[in-house]
N, C-alpha and C positions, 0 to 999 in steps of 0.2 A: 869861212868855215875852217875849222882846225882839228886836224886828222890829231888822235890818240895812238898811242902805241900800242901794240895789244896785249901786252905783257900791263900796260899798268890798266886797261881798260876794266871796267867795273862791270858787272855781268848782275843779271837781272835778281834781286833777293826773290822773287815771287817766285820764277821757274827755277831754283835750286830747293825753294820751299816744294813746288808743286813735283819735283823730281823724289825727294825724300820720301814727301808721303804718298807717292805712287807706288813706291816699293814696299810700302807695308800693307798687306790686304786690306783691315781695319780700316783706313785709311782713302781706299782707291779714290774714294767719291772726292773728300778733301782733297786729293793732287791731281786731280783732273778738273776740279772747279783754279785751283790757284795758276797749273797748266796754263788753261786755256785763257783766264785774266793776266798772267803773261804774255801771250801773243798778242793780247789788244793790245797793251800800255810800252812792248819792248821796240826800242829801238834801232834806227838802222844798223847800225856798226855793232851793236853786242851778238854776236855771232855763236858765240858761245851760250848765253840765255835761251838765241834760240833755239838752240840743239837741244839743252833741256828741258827745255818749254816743250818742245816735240817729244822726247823721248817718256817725258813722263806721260803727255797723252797716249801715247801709245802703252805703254806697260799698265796704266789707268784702265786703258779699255781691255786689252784682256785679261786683269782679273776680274771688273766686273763682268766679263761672258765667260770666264771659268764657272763664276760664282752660282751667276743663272743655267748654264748646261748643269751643275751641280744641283742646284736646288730643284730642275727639273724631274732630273733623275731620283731624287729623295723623294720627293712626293710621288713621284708617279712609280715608284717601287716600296715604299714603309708612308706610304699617305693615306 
């Protein structure tokens, strides 16, 4: 087995993909589906990946529960 350096280690393209598009509303669903196929496919040692892989599920899931408290409120007040 052959330890990497973390400086040249290569960090997951799906969980920086799935972190991007967590941060645009438009978007939540796509960075929390890429998210979460991150955490299946990432590996041990990218440590980094997985921080994003997490962070974007997370910032994923509360705009889609801004969106629906929001859509709640719109219909059940001009619905």
């Amino acid at each position: 087995m052959r330890k990497e350096n973390t400086t040249t280690q290569t960090t997951s393209k799906a969980a920086v993909l799935g972190l991007v598009l967590a941060i645009i509303p438009v978007t939540a669903v796509l960075g929390l589906i890429f998210s979460l196929t991150a955490f299946e496919h990432i590996e041990k040692y990218d440590l980094k990946g997985s921080h994003f892989a997490k962070l974007g599920t997370i910032i994923s899931v509360i705009w889609m529960l801004l969106f629906i408290v929001a859509g709640f409120f719109l219909f059940r007040y001009f619905g």
